[in-house]
C-alpha positions in Angstrom: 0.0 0.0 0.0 2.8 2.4 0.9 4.6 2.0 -2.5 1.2 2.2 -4.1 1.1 5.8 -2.0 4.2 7.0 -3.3 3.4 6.4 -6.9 0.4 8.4 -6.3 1.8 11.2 -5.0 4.9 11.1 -7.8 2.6 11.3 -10.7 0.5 14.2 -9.2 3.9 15.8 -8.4 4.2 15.2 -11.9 1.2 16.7 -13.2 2.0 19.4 -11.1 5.2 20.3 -12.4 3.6 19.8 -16.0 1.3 22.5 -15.1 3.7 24.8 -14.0 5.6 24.6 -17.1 2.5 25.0 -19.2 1.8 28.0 -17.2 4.9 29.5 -17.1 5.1 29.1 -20.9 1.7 31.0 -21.4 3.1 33.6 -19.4 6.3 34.3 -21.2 4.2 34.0 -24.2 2.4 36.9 -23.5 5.1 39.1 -21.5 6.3 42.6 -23.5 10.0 42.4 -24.6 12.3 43.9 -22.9 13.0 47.5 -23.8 16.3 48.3 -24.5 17.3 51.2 -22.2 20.6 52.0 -24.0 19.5 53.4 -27.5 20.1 56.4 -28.7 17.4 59.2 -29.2 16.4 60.3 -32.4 18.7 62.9 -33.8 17.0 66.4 -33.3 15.4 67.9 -36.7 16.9 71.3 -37.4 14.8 74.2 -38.8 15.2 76.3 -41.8 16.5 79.0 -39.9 19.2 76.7 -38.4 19.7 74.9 -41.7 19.9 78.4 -43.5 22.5 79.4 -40.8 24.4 76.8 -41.0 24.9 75.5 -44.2 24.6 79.3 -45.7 27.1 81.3 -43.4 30.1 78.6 -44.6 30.7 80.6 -47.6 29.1 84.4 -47.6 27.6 86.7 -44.9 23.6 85.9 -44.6 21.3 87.4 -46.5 17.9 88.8 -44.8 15.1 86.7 -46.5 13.3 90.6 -47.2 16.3 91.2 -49.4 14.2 89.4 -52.2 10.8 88.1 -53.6 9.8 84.7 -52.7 10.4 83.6 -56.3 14.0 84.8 -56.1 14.7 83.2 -53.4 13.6 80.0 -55.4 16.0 80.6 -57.8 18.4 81.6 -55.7 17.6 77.8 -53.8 18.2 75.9 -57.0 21.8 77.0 -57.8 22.7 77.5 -54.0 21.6 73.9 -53.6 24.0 72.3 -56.2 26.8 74.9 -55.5 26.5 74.0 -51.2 25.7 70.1 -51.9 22.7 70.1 -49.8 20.2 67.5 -49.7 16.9 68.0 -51.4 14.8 68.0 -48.0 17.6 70.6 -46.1 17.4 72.9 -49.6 13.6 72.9 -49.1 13.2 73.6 -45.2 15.4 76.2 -46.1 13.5 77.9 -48.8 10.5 77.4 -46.9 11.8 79.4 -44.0 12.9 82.2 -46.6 9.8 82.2 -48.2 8.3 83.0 -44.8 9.3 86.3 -44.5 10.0 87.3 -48.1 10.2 90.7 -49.8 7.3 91.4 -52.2 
């Protein structure tokens, strides 16, 4: 009878720890990643006024964006753009921001 006991009690400490596992497996299933605490923010997008400032003070004194029209400024954007090597979204946050406060 006692060994009968024992056998008992091993196969519902089995099923127990079978449980368990199935449990624990749902769980992790179901659990959020891990976020990664060490990555770097996004870099911070500069304005026109800071791209125009930048990139535009490298070669010549800046210009005031009243000094002319919005259309010359667009002109102005297309050589300036191949001559500086700027990249096409920079060039137009810049004439955007020139455009802003044009000359008429």
């Amino acid at each position: 009878m006692r060994s009968s006991l024992t056998n008992k009690r091993q196969v519902v400490l089995a099923g127990a720890l079978a449980l368990a596992c199935v449990c624990f497996s749902v769980v992790l299933a179901h659990a959020e990643p891990e976020k990664k605490t060490d990555q770097k923010p996004a870099p911070k997008k500069l304005t026109g006024a800071e791209l125009y400032a930048i990139n535009c003070n490298r070669c010549h004194p800046e210009r005031y964006a009243t000094e002319f029209t919005a259309a010359q400024w667009k002109t102005i954007m297309i050589h300036m753009r191949v001559r500086a090597n700027l990249p096409a979204a920079q060039a137009k946050e810049i004439l955007k921001f020139l455009k802003e406060d044009a000359g008429n």
